[in-house]
Each structure stands twice: as C-alpha cells, then as structure tokens.
C-alpha positions as CSV (number, residue, x, y, z in Angstrom):
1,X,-75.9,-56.6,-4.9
2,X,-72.6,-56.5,-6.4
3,X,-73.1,-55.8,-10.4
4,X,-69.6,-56.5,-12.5
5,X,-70.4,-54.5,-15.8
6,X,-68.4,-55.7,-18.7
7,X,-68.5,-53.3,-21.4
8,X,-68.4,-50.7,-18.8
9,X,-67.1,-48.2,-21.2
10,X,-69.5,-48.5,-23.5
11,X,-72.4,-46.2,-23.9
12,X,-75.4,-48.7,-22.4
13,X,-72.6,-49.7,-20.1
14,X,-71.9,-45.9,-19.0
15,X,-75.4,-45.2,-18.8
16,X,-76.1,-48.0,-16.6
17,X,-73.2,-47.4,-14.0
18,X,-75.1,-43.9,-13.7
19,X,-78.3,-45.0,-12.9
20,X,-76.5,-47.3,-10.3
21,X,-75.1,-44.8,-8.7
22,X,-77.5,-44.0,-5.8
23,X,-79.4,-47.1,-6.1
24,X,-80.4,-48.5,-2.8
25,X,-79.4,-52.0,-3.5
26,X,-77.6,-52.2,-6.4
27,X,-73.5,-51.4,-6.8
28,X,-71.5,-51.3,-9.4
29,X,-68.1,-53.0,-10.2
30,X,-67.1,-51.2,-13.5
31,X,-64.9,-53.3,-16.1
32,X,-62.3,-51.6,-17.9
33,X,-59.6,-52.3,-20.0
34,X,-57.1,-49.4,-19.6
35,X,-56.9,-47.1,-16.4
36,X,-57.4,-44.2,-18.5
37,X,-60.7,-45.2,-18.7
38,X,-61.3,-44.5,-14.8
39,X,-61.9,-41.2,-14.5
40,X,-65.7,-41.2,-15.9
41,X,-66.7,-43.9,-13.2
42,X,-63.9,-42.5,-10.2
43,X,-66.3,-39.0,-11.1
44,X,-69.4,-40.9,-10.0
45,X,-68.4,-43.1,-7.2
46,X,-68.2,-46.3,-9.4
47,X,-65.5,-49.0,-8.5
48,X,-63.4,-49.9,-11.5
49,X,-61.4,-52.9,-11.8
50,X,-59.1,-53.4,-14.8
51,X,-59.4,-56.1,-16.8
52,X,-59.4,-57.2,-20.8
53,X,-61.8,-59.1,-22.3
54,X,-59.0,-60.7,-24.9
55,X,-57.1,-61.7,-21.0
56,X,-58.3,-65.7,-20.0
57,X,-61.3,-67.2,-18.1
58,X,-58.8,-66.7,-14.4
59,X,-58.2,-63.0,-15.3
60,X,-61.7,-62.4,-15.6
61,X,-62.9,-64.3,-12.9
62,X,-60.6,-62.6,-10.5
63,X,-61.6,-59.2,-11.6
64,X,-65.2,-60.7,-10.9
65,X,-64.6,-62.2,-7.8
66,X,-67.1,-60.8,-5.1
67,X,-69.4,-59.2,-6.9
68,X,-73.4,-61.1,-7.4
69,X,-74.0,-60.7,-10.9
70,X,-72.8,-60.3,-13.7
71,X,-74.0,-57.5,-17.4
72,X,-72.2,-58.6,-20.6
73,X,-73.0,-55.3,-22.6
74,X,-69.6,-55.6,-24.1
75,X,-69.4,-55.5,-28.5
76,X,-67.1,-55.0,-30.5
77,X,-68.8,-52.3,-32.9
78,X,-69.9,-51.5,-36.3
79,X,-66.1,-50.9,-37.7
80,X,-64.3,-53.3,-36.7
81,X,-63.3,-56.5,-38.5
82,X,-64.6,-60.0,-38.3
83,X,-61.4,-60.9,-35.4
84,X,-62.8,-58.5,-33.0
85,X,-66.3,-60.2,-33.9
86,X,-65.1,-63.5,-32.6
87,X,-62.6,-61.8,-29.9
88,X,-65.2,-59.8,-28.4
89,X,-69.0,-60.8,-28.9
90,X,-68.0,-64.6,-28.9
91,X,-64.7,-65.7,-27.2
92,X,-65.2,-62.7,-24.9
93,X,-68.9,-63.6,-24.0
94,X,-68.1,-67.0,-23.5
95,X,-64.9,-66.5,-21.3
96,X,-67.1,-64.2,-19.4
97,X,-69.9,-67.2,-19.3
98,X,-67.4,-69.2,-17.5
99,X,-65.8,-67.2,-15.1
100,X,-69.4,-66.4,-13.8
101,X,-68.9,-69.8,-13.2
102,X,-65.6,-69.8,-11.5
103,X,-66.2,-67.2,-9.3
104,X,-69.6,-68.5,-8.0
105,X,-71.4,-66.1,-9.7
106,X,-74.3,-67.3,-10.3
107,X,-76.6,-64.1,-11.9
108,X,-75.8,-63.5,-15.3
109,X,-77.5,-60.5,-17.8
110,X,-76.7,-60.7,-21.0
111,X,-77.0,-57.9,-23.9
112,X,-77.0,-59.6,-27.4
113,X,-78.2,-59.0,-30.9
114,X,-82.2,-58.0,-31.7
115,X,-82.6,-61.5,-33.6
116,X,-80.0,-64.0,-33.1
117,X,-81.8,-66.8,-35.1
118,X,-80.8,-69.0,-37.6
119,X,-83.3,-67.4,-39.7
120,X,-81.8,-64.0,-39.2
121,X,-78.2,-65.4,-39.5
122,X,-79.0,-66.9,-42.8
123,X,-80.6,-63.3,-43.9
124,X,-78.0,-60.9,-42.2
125,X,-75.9,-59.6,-45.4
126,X,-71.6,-60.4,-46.0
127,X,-70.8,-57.5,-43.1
128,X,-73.5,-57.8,-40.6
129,X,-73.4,-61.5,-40.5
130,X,-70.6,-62.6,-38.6
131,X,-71.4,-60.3,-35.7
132,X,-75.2,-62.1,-35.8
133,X,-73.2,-65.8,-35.8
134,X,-71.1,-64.4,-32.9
135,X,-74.2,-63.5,-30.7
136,X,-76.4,-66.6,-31.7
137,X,-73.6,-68.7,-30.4
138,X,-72.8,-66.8,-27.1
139,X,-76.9,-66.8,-26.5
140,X,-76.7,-70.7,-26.8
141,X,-73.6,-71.1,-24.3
142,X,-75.2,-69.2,-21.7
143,X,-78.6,-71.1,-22.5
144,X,-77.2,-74.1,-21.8
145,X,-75.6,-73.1,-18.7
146,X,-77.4,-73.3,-14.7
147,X,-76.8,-69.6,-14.2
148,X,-79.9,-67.6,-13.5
149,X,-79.4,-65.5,-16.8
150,X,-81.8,-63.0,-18.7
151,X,-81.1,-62.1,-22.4
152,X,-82.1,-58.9,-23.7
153,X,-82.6,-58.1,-27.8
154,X,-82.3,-54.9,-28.4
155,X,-84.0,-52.7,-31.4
156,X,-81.8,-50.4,-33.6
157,X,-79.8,-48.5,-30.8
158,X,-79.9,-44.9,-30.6
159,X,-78.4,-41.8,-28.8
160,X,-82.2,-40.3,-28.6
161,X,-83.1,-38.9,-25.2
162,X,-84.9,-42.3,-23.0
163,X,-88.6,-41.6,-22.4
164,X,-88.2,-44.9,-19.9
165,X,-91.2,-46.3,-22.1
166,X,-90.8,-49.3,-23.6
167,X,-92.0,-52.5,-26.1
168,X,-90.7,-55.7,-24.5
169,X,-92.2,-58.8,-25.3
170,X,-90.3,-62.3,-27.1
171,X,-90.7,-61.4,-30.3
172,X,-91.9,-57.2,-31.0
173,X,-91.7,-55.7,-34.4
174,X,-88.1,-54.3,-35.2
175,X,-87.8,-50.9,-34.6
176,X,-85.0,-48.5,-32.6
177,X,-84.6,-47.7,-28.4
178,X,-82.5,-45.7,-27.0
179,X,-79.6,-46.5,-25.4
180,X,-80.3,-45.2,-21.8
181,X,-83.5,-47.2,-21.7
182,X,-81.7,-50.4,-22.4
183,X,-80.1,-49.3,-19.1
184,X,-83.0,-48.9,-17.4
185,X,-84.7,-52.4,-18.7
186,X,-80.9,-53.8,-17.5
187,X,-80.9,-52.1,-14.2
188,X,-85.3,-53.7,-13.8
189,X,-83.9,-56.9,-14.5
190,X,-81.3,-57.0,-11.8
191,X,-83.9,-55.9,-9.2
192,X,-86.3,-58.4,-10.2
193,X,-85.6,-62.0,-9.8
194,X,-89.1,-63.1,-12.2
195,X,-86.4,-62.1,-15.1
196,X,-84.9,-65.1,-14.4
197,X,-84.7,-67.6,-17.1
198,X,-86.5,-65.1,-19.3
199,X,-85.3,-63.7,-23.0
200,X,-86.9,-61.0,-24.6
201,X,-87.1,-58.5,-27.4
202,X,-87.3,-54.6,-26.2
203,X,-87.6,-51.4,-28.7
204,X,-89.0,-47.7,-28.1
205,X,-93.0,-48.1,-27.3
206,X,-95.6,-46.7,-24.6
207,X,-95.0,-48.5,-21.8
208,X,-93.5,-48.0,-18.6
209,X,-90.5,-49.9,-18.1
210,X,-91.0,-51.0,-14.6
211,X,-94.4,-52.6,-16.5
212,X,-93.6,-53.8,-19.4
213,X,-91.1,-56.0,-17.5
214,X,-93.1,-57.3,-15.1
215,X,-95.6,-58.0,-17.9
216,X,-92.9,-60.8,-19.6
C-alpha cells in the first residue's frame, strides 16, 4: 500500500516515514513543499513528491495520484496566526479531503485536534480557539464523506522518547503522548482495516499499541 503523507515534514509525519521504511507492506509517498526538504526522506529511501498545501484540489490530487491512502498530519503550529489556521488545518484539510476523492483514493487517516467539540470550541481561550474551529470543521467534512477514514485525537504532544504503550479509547482523560507513538498508532491503523469508520482519543498509558487498537 501506497501511503501519501501530508505533513511529511513534520515531526509525527517524519517519524512515521521512518517506521515505514522497511515495512513489509506499507510505502511511503512523502509530501513536501520545497525540495530542500528532500534530503531527510532521499536519506531513508522515502519517495518525495512536491507539493503545497496552499496549491488547489488538481495539484494535490496529482501529487496523490497512485498512492492507496492517504495521512493528513499536516498543522500549522502554535505561532502562527489565525490565516495559516484556516490555510492549513481547514482549507488545506479539506482540499486534501477532496482530492482523496479525485484521485480514487479511497483510504483516508486523519490527525486532528484532542477534543474538537463544540463544547471544547466554546471553552478553548481567544488564541487556541480558532485552531480548535479549524479541526472541528475538517473532522465533520471528512465525516460526512464515503472514504474509509479513521480520526485520531491526540493528547498534549511531546518530544519524550515512545514507550509504544498507549491509552486509546473515544473519549480518555487528557493527558500528553509522544510524538513517535502517534506514529506508531498511525502506521496500526493503516495495517488494520477494523480502524475503519473509527475515531478515537490516544495519550501515553500502559498498553501496547498493537492492543489497545485492536481493543477500539
């Protein structure tokens, strides 16, 4: 399987074109947006195909075209304004959304916010709002979509070291997880087509990945 990672450059996006790289089954088509970002993923083997996320729905679904599925682990970070909040985790996820669709991609994993609720838009603060709005929106446009899609809430992310255990379930206490075992819950997702249709909370906790995804 084909994997077109958007947000490639990214840290759960780096980390995840790493554990692909001598998976049996799984291959991965890395999305960047400048060829100077090529030389971490040319050093591992990965395919890179340039592309922005700010280009149109035909851009991206030709950079896309071919590969199975698609990973949107794309954002548009903690300092940037409320554009790139619209640009990126909206417009950007939604183009994305719908070139899956042009391109007759039909598998679709999507990294948003820990709580994208109404609830938690209407109790983010001035700052952190807008990028909760941006994800609650994107979640709903894939929702309502036919693609087999998964959408994963992650905890407070971190740079800790993974211990590949995990606390996944629809709704978990908030807490952190580290970046590299978002990866790895990513990565169990694509393997595993009972992920399909699912959406699901994941922070730091005692059990096994491979498990606690399976347990959903």
């Amino acid at each position: 399987m084909k994997v077109f990672i958007v947000g490639a450059n990214g840290q759960i996006g780096k980390h995840l074109v790493t554990l692909m790289k001598d998976h049996p089954t799984l291959e991965a088509v890395a999305m960047i947006r400048d060829e100077a970002q090529a030389n971490f993923f040319e050093n591992i083997g990965a395919k890179t195909v340039v592309c922005d996320l700010e280009d149109d729905v035909n851009a991206i679904a030709k950079a896309a075209r071919g590969c199975d599925a698609i990973v949107f682990t794309a954002g548009s970070g903690p300092h940037t304004g409320k554009d790139k909040t619209l640009m990126v985790d909206l417009d950007g996820a939604v183009k994305t959304i719908e070139a899956a669709k042009q391109a007759s991609i039909d598998r679709f994993v999507m990294i948003s916010s820990f709580d994208t609720t109404r609830e938690a838009i209407q109790a983010a603060n001035e700052s952190f709002a807008p990028y909760v709005i941006a994800k609650h929106y994107a979640d709903e446009w894939l929702r309502a979509t036919d693609l087999q899609h998964t959408i994963i809430h992650p905890g407070l992310l971190t740079n800790d070291d993974g211990t590949g255990n995990i606390t996944a379930a629809p709704t978990v206490e908030r807490d952190e997880v580290p970046r590299v075992d978002v990866a790895k819950v990513i990565l169990t997702c694509l393997e595993s087509d009972a992920t399909i249709g699912k959406e699901f909370q994941v922070v730091k906790g005692e059990t096994k990945v491979g498990e606690a995804i399976q347990g959903l």
